[in-house]
LOZA-594279 format. One record per residue (C-alpha): residue in one letter; x, y, z. Coordinates in steps of 0.25 Angstrom, whole numbers, plus 5000, padded with zeros to 4 digits. Example, Ala and Ser with C-alpha at 12.3 -4.5 7.8 and 13.67 -1.06 7.14 Angstrom:
a504949825031;s505549965029;
This chain:
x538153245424;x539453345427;x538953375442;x538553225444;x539953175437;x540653285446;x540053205459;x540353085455;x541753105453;x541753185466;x540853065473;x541952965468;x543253035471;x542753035485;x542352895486;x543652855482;x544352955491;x543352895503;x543952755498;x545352775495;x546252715506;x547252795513;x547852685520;x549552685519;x550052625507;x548452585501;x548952685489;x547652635478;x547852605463;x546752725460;x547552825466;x548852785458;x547952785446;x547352905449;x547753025438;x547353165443;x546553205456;x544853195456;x544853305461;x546053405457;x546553355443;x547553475445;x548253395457;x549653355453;x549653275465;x548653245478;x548653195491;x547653085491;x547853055508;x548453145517;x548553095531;x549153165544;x548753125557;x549253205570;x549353155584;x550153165597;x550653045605;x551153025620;x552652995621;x552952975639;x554253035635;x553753175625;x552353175627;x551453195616;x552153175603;x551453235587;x551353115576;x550953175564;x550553065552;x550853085539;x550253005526;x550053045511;x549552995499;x549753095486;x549453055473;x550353125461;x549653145449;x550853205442;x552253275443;x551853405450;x551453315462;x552753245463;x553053345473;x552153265484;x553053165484;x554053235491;x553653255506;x554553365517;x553853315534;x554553425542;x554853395556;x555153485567;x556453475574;x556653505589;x557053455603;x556153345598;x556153315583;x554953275575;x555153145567;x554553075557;x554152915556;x553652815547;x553652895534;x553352785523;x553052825507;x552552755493;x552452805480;x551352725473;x551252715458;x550452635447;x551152545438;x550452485430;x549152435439;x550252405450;x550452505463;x551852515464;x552252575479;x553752635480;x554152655495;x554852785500;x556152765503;x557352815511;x557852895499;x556552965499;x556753015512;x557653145516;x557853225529;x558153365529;x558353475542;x557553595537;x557953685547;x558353695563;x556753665566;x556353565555;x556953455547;x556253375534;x556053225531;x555553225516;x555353115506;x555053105491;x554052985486;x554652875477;x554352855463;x553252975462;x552652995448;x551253045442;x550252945448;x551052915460;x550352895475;x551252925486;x551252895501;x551852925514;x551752945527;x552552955540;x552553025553;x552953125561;x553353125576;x553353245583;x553553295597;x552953445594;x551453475599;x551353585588;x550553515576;x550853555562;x549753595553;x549153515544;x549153515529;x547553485523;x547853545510;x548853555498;x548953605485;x548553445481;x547153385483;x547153305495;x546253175494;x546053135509;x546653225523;x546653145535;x547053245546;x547153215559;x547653265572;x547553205588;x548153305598;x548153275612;x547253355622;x548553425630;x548853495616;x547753585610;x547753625596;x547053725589;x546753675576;x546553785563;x546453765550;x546753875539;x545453945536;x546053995523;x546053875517;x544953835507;x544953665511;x544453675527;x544653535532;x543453485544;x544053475556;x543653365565;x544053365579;x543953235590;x544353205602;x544853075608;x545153005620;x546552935623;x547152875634;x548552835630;x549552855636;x548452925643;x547052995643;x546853125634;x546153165622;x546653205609;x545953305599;x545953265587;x545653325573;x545253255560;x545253315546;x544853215534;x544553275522;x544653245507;x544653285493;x545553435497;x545853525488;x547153545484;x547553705488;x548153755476;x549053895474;x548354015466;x549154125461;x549454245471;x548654155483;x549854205493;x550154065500;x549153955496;x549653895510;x548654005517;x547553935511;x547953785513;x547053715523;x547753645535;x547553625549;x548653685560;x548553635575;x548853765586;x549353705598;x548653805608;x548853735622;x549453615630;x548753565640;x549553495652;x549053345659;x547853425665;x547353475653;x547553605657;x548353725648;x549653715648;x549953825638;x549253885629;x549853935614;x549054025606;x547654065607;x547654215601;x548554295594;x549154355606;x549454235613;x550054175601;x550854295598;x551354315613;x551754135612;x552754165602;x553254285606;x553454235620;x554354125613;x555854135616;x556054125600;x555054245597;x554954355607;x556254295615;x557154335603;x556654465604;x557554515616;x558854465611;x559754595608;x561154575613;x561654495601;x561354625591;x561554745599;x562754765593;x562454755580;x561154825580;x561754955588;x562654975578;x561554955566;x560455035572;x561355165576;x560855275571;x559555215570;x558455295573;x556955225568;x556355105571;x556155065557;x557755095552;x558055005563;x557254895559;x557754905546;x559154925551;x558754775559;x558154705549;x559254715539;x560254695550;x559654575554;x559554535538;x560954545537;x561354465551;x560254345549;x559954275538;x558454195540;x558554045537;x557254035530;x556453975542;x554854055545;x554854075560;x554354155571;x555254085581;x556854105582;x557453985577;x558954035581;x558654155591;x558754275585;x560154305593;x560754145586;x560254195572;x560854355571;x562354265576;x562154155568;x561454245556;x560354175552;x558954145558;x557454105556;x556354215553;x556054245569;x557654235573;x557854355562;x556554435563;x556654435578;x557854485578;x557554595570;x556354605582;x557354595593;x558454685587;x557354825583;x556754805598;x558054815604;x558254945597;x556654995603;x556154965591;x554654935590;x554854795583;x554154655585;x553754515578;x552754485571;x552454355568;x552154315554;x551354195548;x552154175533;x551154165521;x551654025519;x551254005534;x549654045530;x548854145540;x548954135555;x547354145555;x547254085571;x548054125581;x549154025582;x550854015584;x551153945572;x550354025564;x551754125563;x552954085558;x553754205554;x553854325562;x554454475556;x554954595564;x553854735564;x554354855568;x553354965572;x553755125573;x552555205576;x551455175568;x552255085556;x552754955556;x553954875549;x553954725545;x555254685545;x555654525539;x557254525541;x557154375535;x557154435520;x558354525513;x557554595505;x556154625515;x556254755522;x555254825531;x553954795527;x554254715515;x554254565520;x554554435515;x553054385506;x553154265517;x552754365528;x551854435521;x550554365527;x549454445533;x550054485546;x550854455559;x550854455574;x551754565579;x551954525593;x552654655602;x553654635613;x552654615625;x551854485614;x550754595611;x550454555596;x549654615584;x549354575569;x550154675559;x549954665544;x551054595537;x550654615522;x551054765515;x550054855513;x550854955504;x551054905490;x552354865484;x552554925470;x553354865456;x553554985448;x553854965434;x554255055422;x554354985409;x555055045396;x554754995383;x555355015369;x554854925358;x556054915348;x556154905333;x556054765333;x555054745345;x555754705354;x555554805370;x556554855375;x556554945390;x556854965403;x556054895416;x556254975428;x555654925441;x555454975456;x554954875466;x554454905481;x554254855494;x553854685491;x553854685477;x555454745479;x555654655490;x555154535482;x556054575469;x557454595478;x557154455484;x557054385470;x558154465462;x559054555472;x559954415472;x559854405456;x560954435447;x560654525436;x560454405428;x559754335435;x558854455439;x558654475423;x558254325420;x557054325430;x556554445424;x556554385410;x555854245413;x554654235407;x554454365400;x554854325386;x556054395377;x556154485389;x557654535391;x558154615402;x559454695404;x560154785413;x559354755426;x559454865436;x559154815452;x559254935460;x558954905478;x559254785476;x559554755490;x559154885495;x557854845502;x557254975505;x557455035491;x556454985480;x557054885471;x557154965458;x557454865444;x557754905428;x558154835417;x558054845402;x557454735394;x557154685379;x555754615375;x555654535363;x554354505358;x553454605367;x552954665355;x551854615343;x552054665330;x550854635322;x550654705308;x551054875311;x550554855326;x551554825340;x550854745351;x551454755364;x551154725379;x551554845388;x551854795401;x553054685392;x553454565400;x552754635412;x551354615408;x550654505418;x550654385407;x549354325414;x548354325427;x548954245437;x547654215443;x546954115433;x545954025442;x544454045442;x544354045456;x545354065468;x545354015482;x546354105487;x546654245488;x547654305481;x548754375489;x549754475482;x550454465492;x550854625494;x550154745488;x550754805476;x550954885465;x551554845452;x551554955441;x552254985427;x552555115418;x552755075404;x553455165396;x553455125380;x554055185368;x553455175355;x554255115344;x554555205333;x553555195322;x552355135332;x551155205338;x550355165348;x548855105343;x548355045356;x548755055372;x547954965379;x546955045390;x547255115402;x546555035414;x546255035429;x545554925435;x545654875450;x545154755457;x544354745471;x544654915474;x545654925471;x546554805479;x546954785464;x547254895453;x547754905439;x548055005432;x548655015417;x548855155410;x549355155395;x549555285388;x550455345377;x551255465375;x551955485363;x552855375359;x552655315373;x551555245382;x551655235396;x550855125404;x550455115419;x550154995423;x549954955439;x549454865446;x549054875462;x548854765470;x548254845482;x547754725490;x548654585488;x547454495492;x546154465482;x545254365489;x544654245482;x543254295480;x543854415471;x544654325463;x544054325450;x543854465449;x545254485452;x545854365442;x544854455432;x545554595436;x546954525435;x546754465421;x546354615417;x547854645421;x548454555415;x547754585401;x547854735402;x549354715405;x549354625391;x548654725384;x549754775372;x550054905367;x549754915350;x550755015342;x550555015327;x551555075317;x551555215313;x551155245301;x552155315292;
């Protein structure tokens, strides 16, 4: 009866998605009434039509133009989805600026058993310049609350022959995807989608015969699919966009009147990295010298090796341009526009720092980057990068260097770049993959002081050294923090936790290990039960559960770096106490090795000593060893919870 219920549920909800008319403005009453999803009762909201049709049209006076059509139907169920109501369409600007037409939008809601249709109106609908390349038209639905049905749809004109990629998945269920695109036969597209993804959308590709203006066929591709899976976040997953199925459209070649190539774009790695660096605002950056030379003799006298002159470059450059915030491998402002003006985009600073070490005969080039909210450039493909970063080799070692950041250095970069690998392309567009994530581990050394007072309360000294990213992160959230401020973030949610006298030593010093000490009071961190004291060593430092709680995973999960995070707790017994119980010195490690824990407890006298550390030797656990590793982590976080039991001396 279960199974047989389980299809007809399934058997109707299709019926009814097979039936449901997606028709402009043909919103239903069982939609309106509908209360959770048939499928995901999780979703707080769902996309019950999501049409976007692509196709390229002859203008005698610009030739072939994009239109790009855009309709929605989202269902809210409650408040967490309001945020779907809100909608940001970016547009290109240029020589030729994209536009966008006939946008119209209802909110639909149920009042009593009448649809009552509210129109978007001009109040709803702001314009924005984002940046020098792009600007916003956004809107916010009328009248939304839980139940509502919105609609909208508009269109967006466009004179570019590049193709954005297409989004077939969100963290939302979608209900029906109509996809399709029509590219004329002078344009030819490689189209990919992302094999990391779980949903894989079918493909189905036509051609067709068209004769106006004139005669020429258009390829066409067609992706209708129903019932997808919303994509939803798991902890320490890295970017869930890696895994988000979509479609891009690589423009590889133009072909002229004849049909014959015109150009070709990329078809290997090579080609594609010697396209972008024969680009005037890649490689044509890299010869600029006369603006700095002055400055940069002066800096670099006395300079002897490679790597002290890229230091000596990278923070010059961080003190003589500020980035804007734009992801790039391309100029914006030319790097010779942003060192006089001061600021620039990622490529205009990190080229710069490129341009400035090779005019010194340093052994220094680009790499090109793919940024971990950009996904994995699996194919080769241009637009697969979008960041670019400065390596320098001497001998046999290599330095990354990201000039973007205040606080990265050599080596240490941004968590955005920190994705795989990169092209590094040499002077003469030879190029050659080079790893990008650390392979030595970064390291949190903690020694915690305890002294358990008359009346209970601990009172102690934290002292705390940080290394490599785990330092670089820790000066990027508090080397701009006052002492107080600094303090209070500490204190948040660890109970009756007070801290004083808070010690930041290197905090701007980059190349020095970030050292931090304070002293701190903690109420209620000790059970008095009867003659006995119970007491957790490891205090408002303990893990409080495992972060990894589902039954399965889809996902790998990516710590990001490799590191090390380890404690010496020194305790002194209070007066009048002896020790009954340590809990158990232990070693257990996951998969050889790729993750170890040790915790070591003994007692000397009036004192005990803990060692507790945790490796994490290998940053990525892959779905299939999931449980086994949700299993090893819960034994961490119970043996960091296992307390210490001190009785009262007897007379």
């Amino acid at each position: 009866m279960k199974y047989l219920l389980l299809t007809i549920i399934t058997v109707f909800t299709i019926t009814q998605v097979n039936a449901q008319n997606y028709n402009f403005g043909k919103v239903s009453k069982a939609e309106l009434e509908e209360k959770w999803h048939p499928t995901d009762s999780s979703a707080s909201a769902a996309i019950l039509y999501k049409k976007e049709h692509v196709n390229f049209f002859f203008d005698e006076s610009r030739g072939f133009m994009q239109r790009r059509e855009i309709q929605f139907r989202i269902k809210i169920y409650n408040k967490d989805g309001f945020d779907w109501a809100t909608k940001k369409v970016y547009l290109y600007k240029g020589q030729k600026d994209e536009s966008i037409s006939g946008l119209k939008g209802f909110s639909y809601n149920l009042e009593g058993s009448k649809i009552k249709k509210d129109k978007l109106s001009s109040d709803g609908k702001f314009k924005e310049d984002y940046n020098d390349y792009l600007k916003i038209n956004s809107f916010t639905m009328p009248n939304v609350k839980q139940g509502t049905v919105i609609e909208y749809k508009y269109t967006i004109n466009s004179p570019r022959i590049g193709i954005d990629d297409f989004v077939l998945q969100y963290n939302i269920p979608i209900n029906k995807l109509d996809v399709k695109v029509a590219t004329p036969q002078y344009y030819i597209y490689n189209s990919q989608l992302n094999p990391r993804a779980k949903f894989i959308p079918k493909l189905n590709k036509t051609t067709q015969q068209v004769s106006v203006p004139f005669d020429y066929k258009i390829d066409m591709i067609d992706i209708n699919e129903e019932n997808v899976p919303a994509l939803n976040a798991e902890a320490y997953a890295g970017n869930i966009n890696n895994y988000r199925s979509g479609m891009s459209m690589e423009l590889t070649a133009i072909l002229n009147a004849q049909k014959v190539i015109e150009k070709t774009f990329s078809t290997n790695w090579e080609k594609v990295s010697k396209t972008i660096y024969d680009s005037q605002n890649f490689g044509g950056q890299l010869g600029r010298t006369s603006f700095y030379k002055d400055d940069l003799e002066a800096l670099l006298a006395g300079a002897n090796e490679d790597f002290e002159k890229a230091i000596l470059v990278e923070n010059l450059v961080k003190s003589k341009v500020k980035w804007n915030g734009n992801y790039s491998k391309y100029a914006q402002k030319g790097i010779r526009a942003a060192y006089k003006e001061g600021e620039g985009n990622v490529a205009d600073i990190n080229l710069m720092v490129v341009a400035m070490l090779r005019s010194q005969g340093v052994n220094a080039n680009p790499v090109l980057i793919s940024t971990r909210n950009n996904g994995i450039p699996l194919f080769p493909t241009r637009e697969g990068f979008n960041y670019v970063i400065c390596c320098v080799q001497s001998g046999d070692s290599y330095m990354l260097i990201d000039a973007t950041e205040k606080y990265s250095t050599n080596n240490v970069l941004p968590q955005r770049v920190l994705n795989w690998r990169g092209r590094l392309i040499e002077a003469k567009g030879v190029s050659r993959w080079v790893d990008i994530k650390p392979n030595t581990k970064s390291v949190e050394s903690t020694m915690l002081n305890i002294k358990i007072n008359d009346d209970f309360n601990i009172t102690g000294k934290v002292s705390k050294n940080l290394t490599d990213y785990i330092a670089y992160r820790y000066r990027k959230e508090y080397a701009q923090a006052t002492p107080e401020s600094h303090i209070k973030a500490l204190e948040k949610d660890n109970g009756n936790l007070e801290i004083s006298t808070i010690d930041f030593k290197n905090r701007k010093d980059i190349y020095k290990d970030v050292k931090v000490s304070y002293e701190y009071n903690l109420a209620d961190a000790v059970d008095e039960i009867g003659d006995k004291l119970y007491f957790s060593p490891l205090l408002f430092m303990a893990m409080k559960e495992n972060p990894f709680k589902l039954e399965e995973r889809q996902y790998p999960i990516d710590f990001i770096i490799p590191y090390e995070d380890k404690y010496l707790i020194n305790i002194m017994l209070p007066e009048g106490y002896v020790l009954e119980s340590l809990p158990k010195s232990e070693a257990i490690a996951f998969n050889d090795n790729d993750v170890k824990f040790v915790y070591v407890a003994k007692a000397n006298g009036s004192y005990l000593q803990l060692k507790v550390q945790l490796d994490i030797n290998n940053p990525t656990v892959l779905p299939k060893d999931y449980k086994d590793f949700k299993a090893f982590f819960g034994k961490i976080v119970e043996k960091q919870g296992e307390q210490i039991v001190l009785n009262k001396a007897k007379p």
